[in-house]
N, C-alpha and C positions, 0 to 999 in steps of 0.2 A: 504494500500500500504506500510508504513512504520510500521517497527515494533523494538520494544524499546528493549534490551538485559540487565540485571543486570548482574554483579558479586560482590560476596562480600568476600571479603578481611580481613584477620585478622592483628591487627596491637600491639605490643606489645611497651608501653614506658613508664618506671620505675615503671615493676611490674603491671601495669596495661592494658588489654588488651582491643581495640577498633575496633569498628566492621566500617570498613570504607566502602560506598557503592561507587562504579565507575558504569557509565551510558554508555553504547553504544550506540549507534543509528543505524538503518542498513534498510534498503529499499532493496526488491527484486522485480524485475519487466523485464519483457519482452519484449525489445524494437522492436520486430518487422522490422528488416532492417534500422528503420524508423531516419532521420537526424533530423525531429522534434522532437520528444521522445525524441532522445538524447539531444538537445540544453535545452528540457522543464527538463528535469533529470539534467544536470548541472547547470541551475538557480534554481531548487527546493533543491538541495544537500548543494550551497554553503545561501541561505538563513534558511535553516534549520538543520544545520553543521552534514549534515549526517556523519558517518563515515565509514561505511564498504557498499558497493555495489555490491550485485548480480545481475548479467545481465547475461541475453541470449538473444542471436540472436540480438548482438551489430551492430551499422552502419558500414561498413565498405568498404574499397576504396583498390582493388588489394591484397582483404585477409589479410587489416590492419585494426585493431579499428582507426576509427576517429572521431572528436568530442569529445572526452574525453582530459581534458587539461592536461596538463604535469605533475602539480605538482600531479596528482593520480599515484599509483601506477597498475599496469596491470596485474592480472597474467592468461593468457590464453594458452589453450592445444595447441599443434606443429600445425596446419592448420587452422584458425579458421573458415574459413566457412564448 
């Protein structure tokens, strides 16, 4: 379900150059309409500091994402159902 993302970064300081590695985190998963999924996807995200989330077919109430807490960012296409 989760899967891990590297980048590796070059870093240059006095002539010396160092290879720094930065860690992503990112989970893609299909929620299914479902307000369980979502609740279990925000207790699994904030105990295992996911960072980037793909989702489809998110819960949603009058063709809004709900369930997703505030501090995420959201970026979804003009209709979402």
């Amino acid at each position: 379900m989760a899967g891990i993302c590297y980048t590796n970064t070059n870093k240059v300081i006095r002539n010396r150059t160092y290879k720094l590695q930065t860690q992503i985190r990112c989970i893609q998963i299909n929620l299914q309409h479902s307000r369980i999924a979502t609740d279990n996807l925000v207790q699994f995200t904030s105990e295992n500091a996911i960072d980037i989330l793909f989702l489809q077919e998110p819960y949603t109430i009058q063709n809004k994402i709900v369930g997703i807490p505030n501090k995420y960012k959201i970026f979804a296409p003009g209709e979402v159902r």
